[in-house]
N, C-alpha and C positions, 0 to 999 in steps of 0.2 A: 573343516568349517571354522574352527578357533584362528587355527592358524590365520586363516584368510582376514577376519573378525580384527588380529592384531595387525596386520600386515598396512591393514587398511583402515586403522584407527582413526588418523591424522583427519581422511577426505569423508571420515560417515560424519565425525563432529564439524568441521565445515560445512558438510552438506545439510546436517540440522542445523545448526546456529542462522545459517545465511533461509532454510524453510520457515522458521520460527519469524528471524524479520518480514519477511515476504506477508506471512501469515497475521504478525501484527499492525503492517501498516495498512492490507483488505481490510481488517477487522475495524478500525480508524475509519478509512473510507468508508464503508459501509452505513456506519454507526453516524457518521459528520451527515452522510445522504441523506438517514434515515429524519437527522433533525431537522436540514434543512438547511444545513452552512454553506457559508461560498467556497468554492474549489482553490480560490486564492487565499482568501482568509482578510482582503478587501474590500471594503464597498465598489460597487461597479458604477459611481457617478465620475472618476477618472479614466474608467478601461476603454478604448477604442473599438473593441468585441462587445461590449456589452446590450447591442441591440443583436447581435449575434445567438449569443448562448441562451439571454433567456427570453426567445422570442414569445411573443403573445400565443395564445391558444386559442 
C-alpha cells in the first residue's frame, strides 16, 4: 500500500490541488446565489439575454 501511495504521489496531489479548486469556485458560486449577484458580474441593461434569464414570475 506504501509502495503504491509513492508510486502515485505525483496524480493524488493533482488530483487534490485541481478538487480543492473545483470545490472553491462551488463554494463562490454558491455563496454569490445566496446574495444575489449577477452570474456576469454586469448589469443586465446591455445584455441581449436579459429578458431571458431573469424573466418575470
Amino acid at each position: 500500500m506504501i509502495n503504491w501511495l509513492f508510486e502515485n504521489m505525483s496524480t493524488i496531489v493533482v488530483l487534490l490541488i485541481v478538487l480543492g479548486t473545483i470545490s472553491l469556485i462551488l463554494g463562490r458560486m454558491i455563496k454569490d446565489k445566496k446574495k444575489g449577484s449577477k452570474a456576469c458580474g454586469c448589469g443586465c441593461s446591455d445584455c441581449p439575454m436579459s429578458g431571458k434569464c431573469h424573466s418575470q414570475m
